[in-house]
Z-matrix of the N, CA and C atoms (Angstrom, degrees):
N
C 1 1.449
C 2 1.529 1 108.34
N 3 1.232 2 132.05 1 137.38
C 4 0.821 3 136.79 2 -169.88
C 5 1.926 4 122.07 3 -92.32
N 6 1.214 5 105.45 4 130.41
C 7 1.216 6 109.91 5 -166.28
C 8 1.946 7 137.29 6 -14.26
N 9 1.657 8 96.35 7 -52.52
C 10 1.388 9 96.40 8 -178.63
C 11 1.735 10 108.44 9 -102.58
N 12 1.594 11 117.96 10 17.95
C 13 1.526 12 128.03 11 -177.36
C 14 1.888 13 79.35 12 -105.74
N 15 1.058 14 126.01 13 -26.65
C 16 1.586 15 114.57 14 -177.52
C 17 1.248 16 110.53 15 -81.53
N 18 1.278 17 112.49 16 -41.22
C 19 1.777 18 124.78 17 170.06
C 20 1.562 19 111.60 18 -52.90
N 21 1.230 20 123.45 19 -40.69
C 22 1.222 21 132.82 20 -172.72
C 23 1.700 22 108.70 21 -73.96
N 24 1.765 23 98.15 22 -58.17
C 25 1.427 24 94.20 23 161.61
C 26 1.460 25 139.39 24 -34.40
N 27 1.438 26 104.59 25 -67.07
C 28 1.562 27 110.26 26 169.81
C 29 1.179 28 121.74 27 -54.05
N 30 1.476 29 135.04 28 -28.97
C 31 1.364 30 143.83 29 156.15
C 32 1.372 31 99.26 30 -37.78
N 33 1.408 32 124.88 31 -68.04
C 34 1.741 33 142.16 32 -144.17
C 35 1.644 34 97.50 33 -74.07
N 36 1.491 35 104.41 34 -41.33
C 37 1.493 36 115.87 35 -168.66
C 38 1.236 37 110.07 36 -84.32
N 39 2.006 38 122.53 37 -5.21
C 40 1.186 39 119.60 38 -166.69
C 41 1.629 40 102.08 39 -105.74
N 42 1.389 41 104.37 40 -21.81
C 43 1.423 42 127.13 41 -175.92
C 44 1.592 43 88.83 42 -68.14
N 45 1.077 44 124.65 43 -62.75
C 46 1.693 45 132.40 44 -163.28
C 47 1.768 46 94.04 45 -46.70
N 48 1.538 47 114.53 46 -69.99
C 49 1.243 48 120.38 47 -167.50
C 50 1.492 49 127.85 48 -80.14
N 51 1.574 50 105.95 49 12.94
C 52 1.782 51 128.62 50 152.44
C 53 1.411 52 91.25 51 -91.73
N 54 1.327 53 146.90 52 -47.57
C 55 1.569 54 121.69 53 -154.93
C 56 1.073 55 69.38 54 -88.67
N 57 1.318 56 165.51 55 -52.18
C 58 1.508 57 128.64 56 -124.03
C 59 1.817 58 110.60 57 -113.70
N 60 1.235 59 108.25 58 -18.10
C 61 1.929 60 114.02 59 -172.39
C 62 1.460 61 89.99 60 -119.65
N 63 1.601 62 127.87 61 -26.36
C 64 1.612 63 114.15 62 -169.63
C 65 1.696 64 108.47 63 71.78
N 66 1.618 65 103.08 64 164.98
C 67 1.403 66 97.32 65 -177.95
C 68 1.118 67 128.58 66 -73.44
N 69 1.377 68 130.19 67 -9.17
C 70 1.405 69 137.32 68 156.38
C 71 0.989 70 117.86 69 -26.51
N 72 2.088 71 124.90 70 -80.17
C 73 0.921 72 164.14 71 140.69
C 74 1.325 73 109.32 72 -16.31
N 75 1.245 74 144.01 73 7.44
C 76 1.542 75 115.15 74 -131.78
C 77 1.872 76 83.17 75 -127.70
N 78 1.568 77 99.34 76 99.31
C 79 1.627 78 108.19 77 164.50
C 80 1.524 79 135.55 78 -86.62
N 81 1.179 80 110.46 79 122.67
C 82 1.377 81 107.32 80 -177.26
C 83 1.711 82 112.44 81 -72.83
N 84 1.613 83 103.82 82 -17.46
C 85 1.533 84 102.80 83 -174.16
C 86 1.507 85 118.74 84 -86.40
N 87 1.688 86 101.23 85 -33.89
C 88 1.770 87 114.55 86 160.61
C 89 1.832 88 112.63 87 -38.99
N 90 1.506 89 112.06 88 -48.45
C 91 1.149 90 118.20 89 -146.83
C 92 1.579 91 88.70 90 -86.23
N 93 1.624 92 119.26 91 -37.15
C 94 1.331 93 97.43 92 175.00
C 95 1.197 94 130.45 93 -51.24
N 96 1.615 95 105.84 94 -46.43
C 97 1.626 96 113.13 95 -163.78
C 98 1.611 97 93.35 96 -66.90
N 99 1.036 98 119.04 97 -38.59
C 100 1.600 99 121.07 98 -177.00
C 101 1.865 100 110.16 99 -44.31
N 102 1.150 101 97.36 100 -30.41
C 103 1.440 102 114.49 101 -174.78
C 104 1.540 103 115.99 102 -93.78
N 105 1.520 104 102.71 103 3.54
C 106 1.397 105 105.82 104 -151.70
C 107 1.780 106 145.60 105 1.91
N 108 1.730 107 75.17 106 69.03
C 109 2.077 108 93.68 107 -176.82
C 110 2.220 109 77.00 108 -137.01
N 111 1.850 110 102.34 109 147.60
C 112 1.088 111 133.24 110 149.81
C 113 1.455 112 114.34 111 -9.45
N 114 1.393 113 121.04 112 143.50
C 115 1.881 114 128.13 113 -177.83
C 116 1.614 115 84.93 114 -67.49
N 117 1.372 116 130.81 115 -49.38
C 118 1.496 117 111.62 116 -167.07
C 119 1.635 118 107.53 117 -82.64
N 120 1.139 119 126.89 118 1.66
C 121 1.591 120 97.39 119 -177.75
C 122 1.958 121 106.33 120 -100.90
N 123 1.008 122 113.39 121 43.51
C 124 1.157 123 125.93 122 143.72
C 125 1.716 124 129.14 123 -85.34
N 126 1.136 125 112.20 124 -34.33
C 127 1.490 126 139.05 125 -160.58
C 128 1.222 127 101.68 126 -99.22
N 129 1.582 128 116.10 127 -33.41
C 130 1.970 129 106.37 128 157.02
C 131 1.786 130 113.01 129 -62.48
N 132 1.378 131 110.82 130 -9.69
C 133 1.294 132 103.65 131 170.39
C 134 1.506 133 123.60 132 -117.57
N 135 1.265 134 114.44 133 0.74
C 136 1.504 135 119.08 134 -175.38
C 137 1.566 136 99.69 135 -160.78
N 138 1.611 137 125.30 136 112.06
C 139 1.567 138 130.51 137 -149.22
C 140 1.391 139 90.55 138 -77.42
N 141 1.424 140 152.67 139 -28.97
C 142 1.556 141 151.65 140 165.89
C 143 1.565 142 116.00 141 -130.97
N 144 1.150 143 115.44 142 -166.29
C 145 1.704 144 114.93 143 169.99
C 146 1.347 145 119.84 144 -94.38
N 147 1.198 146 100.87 145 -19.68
C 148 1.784 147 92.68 146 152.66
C 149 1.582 148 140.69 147 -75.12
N 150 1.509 149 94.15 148 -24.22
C 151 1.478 150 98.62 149 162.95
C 152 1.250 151 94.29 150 -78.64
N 153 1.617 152 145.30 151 2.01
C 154 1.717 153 115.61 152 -176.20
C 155 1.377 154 73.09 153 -103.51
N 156 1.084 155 128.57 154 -89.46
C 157 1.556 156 109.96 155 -149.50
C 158 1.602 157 121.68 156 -21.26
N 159 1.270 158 100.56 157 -58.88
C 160 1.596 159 109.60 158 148.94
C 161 1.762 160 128.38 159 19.43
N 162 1.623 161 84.40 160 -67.83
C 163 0.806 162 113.85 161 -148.95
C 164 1.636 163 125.11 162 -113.69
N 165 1.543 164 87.21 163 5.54
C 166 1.763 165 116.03 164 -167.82
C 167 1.789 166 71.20 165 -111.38
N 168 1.084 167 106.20 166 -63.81
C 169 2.334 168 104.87 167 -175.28
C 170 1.507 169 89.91 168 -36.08
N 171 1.417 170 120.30 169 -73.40
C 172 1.737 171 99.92 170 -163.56
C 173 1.464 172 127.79 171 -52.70
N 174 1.498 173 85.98 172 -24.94
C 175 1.717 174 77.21 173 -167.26
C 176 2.184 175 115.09 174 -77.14
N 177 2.016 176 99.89 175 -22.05
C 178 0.672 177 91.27 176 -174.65
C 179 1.667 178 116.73 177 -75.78
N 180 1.576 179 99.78 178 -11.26
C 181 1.336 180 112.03 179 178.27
C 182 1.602 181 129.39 180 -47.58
N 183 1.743 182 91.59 181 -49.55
C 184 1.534 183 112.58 182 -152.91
C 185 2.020 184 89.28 183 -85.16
N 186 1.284 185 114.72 184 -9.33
C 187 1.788 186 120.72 185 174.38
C 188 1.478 187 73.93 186 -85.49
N 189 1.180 188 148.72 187 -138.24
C 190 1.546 189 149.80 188 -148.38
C 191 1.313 190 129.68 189 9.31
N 192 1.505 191 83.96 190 -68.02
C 193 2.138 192 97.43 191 174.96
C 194 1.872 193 101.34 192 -46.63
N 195 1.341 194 120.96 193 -60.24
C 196 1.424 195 116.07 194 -169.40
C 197 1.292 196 90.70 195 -80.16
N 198 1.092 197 170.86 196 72.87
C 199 1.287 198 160.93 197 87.10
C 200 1.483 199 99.59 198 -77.92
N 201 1.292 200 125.18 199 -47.80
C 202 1.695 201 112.83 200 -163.87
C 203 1.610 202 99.64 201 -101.51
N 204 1.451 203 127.59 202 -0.84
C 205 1.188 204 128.76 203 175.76
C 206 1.967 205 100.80 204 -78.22
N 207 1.707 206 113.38 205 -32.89
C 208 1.435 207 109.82 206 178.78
C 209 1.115 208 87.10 207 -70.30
N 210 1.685 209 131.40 208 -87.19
C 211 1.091 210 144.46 209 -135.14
C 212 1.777 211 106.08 210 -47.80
N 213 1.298 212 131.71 211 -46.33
C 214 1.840 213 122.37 212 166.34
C 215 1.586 214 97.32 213 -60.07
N 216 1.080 215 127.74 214 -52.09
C 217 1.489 216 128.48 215 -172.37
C 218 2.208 217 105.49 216 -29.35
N 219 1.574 218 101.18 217 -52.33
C 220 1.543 219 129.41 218 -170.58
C 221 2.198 220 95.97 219 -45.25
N 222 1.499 221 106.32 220 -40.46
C 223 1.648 222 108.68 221 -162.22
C 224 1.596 223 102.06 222 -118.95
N 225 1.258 224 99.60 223 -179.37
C 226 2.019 225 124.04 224 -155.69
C 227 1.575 226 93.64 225 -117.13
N 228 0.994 227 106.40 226 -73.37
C 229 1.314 228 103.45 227 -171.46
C 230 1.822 229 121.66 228 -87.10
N 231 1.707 230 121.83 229 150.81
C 232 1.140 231 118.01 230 -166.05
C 233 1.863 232 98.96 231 -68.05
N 234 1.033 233 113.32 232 -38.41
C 235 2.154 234 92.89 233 -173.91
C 236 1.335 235 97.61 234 -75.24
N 237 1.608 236 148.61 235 -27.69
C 238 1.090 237 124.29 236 147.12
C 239 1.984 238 129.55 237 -31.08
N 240 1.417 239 87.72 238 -61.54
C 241 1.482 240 99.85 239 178.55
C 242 1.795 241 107.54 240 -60.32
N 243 1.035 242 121.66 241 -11.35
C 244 1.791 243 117.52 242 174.62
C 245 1.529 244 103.39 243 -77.98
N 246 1.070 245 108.47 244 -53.38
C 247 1.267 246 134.80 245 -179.77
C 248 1.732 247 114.41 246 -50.05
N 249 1.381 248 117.11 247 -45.35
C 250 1.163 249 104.00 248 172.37
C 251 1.215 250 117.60 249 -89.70
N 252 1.511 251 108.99 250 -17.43
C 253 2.029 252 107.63 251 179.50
C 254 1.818 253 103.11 252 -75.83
N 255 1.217 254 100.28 253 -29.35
C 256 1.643 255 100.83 254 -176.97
C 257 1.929 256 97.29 255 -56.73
N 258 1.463 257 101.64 256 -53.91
C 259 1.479 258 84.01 257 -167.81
C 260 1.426 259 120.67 258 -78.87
N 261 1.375 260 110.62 259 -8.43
C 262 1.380 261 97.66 260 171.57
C 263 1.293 262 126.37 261 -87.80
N 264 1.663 263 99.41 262 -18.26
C 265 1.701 264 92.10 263 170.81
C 266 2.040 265 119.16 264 -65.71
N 267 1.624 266 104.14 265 -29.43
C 268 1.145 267 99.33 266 153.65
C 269 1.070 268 143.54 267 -31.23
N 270 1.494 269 119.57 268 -69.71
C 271 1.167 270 151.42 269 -167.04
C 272 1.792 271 105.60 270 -76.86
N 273 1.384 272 121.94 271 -32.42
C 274 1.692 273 127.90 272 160.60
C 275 1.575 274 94.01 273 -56.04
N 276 1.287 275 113.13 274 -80.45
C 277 1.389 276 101.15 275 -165.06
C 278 1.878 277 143.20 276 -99.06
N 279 1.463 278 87.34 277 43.01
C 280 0.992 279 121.58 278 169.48
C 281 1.831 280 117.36 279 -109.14
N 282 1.295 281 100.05 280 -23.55
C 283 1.464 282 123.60 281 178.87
C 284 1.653 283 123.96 282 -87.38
N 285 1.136 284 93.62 283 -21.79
C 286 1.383 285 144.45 284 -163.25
C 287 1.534 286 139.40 285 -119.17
N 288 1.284 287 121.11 286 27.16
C 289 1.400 288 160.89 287 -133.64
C 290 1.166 289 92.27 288 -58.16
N 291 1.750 290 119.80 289 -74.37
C 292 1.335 291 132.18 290 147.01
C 293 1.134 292 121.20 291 1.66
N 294 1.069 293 93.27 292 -70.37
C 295 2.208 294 91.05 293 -169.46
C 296 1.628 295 112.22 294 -72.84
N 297 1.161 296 87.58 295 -15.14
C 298 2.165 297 116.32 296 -161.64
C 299 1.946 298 78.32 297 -79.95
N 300 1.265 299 114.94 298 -36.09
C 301 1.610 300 82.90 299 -178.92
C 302 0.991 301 133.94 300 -106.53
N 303 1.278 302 95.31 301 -8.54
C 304 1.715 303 114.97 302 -175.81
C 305 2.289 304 100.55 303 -86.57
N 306 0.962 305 115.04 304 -46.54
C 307 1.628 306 112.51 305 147.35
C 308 1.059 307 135.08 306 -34.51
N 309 1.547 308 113.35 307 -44.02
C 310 1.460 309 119.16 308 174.07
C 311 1.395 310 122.34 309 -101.59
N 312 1.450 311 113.31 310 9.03
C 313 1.740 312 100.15 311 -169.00
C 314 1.318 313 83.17 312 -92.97
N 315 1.638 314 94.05 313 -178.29
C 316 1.424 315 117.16 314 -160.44
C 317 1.606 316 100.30 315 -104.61
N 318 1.327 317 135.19 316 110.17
C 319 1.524 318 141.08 317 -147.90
C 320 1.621 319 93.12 318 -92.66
N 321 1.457 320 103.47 319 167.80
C 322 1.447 321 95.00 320 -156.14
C 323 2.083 322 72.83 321 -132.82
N 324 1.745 323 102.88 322 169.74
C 325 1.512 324 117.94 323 163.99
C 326 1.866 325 97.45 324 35.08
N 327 1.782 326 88.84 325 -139.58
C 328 1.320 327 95.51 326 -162.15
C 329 1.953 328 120.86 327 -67.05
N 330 1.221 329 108.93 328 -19.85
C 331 1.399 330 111.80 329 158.07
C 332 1.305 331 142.96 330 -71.17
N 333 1.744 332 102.04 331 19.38
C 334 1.421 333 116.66 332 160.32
C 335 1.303 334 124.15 333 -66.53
N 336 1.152 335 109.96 334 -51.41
C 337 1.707 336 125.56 335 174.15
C 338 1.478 337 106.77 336 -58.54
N 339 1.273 338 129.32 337 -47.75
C 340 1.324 339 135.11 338 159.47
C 341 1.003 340 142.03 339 -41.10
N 342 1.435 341 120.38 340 -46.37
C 343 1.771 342 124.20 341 137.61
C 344 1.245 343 130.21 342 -87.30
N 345 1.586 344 112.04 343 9.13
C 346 1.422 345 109.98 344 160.17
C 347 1.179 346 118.01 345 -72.62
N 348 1.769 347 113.29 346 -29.63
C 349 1.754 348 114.20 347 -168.47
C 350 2.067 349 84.64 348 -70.21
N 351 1.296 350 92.60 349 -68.20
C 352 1.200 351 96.92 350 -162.94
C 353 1.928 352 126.62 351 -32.22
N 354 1.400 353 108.71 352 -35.96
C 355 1.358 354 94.51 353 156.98
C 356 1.319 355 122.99 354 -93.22
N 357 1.086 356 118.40 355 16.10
C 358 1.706 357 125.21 356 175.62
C 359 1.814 358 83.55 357 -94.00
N 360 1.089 359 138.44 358 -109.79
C 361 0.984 360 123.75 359 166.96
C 362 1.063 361 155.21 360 27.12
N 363 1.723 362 99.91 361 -41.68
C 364 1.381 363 101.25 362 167.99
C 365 1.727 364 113.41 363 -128.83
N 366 1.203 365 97.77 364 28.91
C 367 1.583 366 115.41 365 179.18
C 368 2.046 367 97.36 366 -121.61
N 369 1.402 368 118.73 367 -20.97
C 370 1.093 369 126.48 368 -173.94
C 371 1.787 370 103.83 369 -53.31
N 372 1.188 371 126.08 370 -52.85
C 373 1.719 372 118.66 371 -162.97
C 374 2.014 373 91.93 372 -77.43
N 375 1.459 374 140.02 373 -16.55
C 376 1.343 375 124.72 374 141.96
C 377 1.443 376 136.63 375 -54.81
N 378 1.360 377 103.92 376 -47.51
C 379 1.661 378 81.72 377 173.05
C 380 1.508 379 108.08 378 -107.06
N 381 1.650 380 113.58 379 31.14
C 382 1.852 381 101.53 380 146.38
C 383 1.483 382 102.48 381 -91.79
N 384 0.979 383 115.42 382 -44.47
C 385 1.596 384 110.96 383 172.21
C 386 1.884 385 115.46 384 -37.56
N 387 1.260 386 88.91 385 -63.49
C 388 1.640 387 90.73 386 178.57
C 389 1.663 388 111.78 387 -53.94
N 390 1.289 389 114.12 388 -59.86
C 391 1.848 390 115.21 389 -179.29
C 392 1.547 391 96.91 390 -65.12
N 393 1.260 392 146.24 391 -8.90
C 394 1.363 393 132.63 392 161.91
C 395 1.483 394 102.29 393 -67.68
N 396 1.542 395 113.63 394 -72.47
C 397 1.375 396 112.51 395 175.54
C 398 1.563 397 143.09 396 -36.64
N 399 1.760 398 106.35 397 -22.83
C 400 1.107 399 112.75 398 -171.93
C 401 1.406 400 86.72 399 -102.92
N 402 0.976 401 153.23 400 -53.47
C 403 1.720 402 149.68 401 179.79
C 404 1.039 403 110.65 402 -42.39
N 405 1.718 404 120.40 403 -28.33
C 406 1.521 405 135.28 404 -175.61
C 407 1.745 406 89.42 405 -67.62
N 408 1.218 407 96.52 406 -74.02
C 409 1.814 408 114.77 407 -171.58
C 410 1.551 409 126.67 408 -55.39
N 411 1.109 410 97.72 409 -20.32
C 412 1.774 411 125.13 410 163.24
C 413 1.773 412 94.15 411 85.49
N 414 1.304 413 109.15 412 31.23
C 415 1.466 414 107.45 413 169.64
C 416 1.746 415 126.87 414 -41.85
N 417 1.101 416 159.24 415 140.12
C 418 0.767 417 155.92 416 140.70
C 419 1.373 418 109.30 417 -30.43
N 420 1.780 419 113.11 418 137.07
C 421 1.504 420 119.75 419 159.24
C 422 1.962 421 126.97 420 -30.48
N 423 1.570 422 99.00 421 -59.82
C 424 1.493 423 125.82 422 -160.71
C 425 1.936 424 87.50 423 -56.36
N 426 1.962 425 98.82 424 -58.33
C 427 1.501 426 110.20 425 174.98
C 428 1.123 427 125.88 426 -40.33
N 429 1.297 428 111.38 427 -49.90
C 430 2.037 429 119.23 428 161.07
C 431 1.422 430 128.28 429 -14.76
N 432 1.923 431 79.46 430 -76.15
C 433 1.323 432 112.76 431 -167.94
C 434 1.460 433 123.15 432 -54.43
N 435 1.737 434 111.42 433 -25.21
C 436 1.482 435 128.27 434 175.55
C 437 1.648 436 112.80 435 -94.78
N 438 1.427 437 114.92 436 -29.79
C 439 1.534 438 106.99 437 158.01
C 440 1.202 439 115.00 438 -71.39
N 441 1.327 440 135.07 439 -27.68
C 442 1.424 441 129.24 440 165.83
C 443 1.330 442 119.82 441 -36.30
N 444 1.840 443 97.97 442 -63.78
C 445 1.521 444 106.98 443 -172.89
C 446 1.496 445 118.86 444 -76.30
N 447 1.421 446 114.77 445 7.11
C 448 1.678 447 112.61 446 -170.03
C 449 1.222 448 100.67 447 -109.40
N 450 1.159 449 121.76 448 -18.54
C 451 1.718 450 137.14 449 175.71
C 452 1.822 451 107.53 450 -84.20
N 453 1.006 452 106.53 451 -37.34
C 454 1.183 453 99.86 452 -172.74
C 455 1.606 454 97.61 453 -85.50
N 456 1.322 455 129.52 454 -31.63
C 457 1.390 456 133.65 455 -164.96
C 458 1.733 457 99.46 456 -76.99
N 459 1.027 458 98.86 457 -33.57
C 460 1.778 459 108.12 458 -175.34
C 461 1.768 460 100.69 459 -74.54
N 462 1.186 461 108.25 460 -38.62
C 463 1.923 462 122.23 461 176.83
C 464 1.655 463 106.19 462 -72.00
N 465 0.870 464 131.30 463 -32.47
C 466 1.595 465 138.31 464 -174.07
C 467 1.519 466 91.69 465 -100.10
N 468 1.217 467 138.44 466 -48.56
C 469 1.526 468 131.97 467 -151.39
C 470 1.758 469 97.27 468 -82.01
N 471 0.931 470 135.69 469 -35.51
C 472 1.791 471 154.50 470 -134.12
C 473 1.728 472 71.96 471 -123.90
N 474 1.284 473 152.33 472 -106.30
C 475 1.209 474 138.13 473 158.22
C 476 1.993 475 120.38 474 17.58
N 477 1.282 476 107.24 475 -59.80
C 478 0.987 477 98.33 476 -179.94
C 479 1.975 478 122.46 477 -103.59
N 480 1.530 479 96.23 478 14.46
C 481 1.321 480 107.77 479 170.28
C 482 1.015 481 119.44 480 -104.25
N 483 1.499 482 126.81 481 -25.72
C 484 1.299 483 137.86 482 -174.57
C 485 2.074 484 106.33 483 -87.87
N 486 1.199 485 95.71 484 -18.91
C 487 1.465 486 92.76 485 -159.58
C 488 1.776 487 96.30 486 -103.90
N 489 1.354 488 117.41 487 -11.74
C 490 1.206 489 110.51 488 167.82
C 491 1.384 490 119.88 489 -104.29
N 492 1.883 491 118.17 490 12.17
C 493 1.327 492 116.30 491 -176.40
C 494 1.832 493 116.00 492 87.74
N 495 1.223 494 122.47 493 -15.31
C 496 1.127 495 132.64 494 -167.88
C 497 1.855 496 92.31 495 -55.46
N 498 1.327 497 93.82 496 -61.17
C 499 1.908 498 118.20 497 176.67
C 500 1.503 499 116.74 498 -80.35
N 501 1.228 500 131.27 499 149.61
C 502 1.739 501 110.83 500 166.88
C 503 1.517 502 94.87 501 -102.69
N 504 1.359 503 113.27 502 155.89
C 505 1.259 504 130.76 503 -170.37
C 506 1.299 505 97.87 504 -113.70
N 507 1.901 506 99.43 505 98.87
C 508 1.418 507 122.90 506 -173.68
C 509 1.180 508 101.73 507 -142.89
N 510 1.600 509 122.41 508 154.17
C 511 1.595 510 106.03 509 158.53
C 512 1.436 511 139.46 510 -53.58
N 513 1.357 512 118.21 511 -8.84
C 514 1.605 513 135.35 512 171.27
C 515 1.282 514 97.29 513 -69.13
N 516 1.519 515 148.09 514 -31.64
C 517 1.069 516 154.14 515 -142.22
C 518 1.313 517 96.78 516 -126.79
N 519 0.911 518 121.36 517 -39.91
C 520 1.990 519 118.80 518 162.82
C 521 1.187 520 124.43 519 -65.63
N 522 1.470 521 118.29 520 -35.63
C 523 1.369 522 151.61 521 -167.13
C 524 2.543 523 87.91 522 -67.46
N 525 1.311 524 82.74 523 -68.56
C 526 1.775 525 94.99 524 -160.89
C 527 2.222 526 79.87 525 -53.97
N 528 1.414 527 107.41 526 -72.48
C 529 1.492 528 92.11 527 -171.00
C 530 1.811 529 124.27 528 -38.35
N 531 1.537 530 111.06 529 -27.47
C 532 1.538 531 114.73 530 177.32
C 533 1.437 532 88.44 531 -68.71
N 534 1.382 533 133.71 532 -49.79
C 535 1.318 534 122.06 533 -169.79
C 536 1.697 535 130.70 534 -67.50
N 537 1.297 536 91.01 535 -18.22
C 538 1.360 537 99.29 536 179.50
C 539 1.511 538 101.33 537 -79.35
N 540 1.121 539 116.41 538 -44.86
C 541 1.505 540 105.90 539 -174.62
C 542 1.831 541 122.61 540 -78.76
N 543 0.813 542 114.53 541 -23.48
C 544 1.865 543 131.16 542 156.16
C 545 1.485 544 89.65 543 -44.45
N 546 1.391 545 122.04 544 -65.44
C 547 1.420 546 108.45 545 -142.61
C 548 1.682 547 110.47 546 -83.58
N 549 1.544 548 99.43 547 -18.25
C 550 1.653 549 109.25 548 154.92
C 551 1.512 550 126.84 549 -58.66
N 552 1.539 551 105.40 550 -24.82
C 553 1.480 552 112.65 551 167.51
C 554 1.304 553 130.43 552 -80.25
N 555 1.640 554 109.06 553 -17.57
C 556 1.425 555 130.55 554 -169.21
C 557 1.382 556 104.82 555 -100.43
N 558 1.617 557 116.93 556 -6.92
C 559 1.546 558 106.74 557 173.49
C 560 1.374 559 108.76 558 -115.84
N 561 1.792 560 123.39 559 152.20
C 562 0.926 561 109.11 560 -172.95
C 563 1.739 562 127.95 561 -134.99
């Protein structure tokens, strides 16, 4: 196998065994044999497991950024552009179960800081969108700060309804979340 198709692997295979054991659980030696290459030929590609986790965050990162880099690309105006990154970040990790759990679990010891960037990170191009929009609108700071959190609560909540069946994940069901967040823009 060739060098950066093995790198990719262990990424793919490391992603599998974060959604599925969490970071607790989280073996670098499982994932080899999973890969079927040696406990050390992971470590020719990542010098500990923090550089792999590391390194499973970027990769899941740099899939996000070009998903929400098209999806604002799609609209004209910035509450348009909230509006479509809101639903596509939905719709990534809702699609995306895997990443949907390893994003949302609750990180334990030193891999707090580690999935803290990482969902800061990938919630970051929403609330520049939003503090663009409200600076646009001459919103108040305090005002911001609560469309921030109702957008994001409506993006995480619709996230975790749709992906456990609670919701069906239809456009009627995208439609009410686009609506919920419009009408967060329309109050002030």
């Amino acid at each position: 196998m060739a060098t950066g198709g093995l790198r990719e692997k262990l990424i793919t295979e490391g992603i599998a065994e974060l959604g599925e054991r969490g970071l607790e659980n989280f073996s670098v030696r499982r994932i080899a044999a999973r890969c079927g290459v040696s406990c050390a030929a992971p470590y020719k590609h990542f010098p500990d497991k923090k550089s792999y986790i590391s390194a499973i965050v970027d990769y899941i990162n740099a899939i996000w950024e070009e998903r929400q880099r098209a999806a604002a690309s799609r609209k004209q105006t910035t509450r348009e552009k909230i509006v479509e990154v809101c639903l596509e970040y939905i719709k990534f990790l809702v699609e995306n179960p895997q990443l949907c759990a390893i994003i949302l679990q609750s990180p334990v010891n030193d891999a707090k800081a580690e999935f803290g960037a990482l969902r800061g990170r990938l919630s970051r191009p929403t609330r520049e969108l939003i503090n663009k929009y409200c600076a646009e609108a001459g919103i108040p700071d305090e005002v911001r700060r609560r469309k921030t959190f109702v957008v994001r609560s409506l993006v995480y909540g619709a996230v975790l309804m749709l992906g456990s069946g609670e919701l069906d994940y239809t456009p009627e069901s995208l439609k009410m979340v686009t609506d919920a967040i419009n009408r967060e823009f329309d109050l002030s």
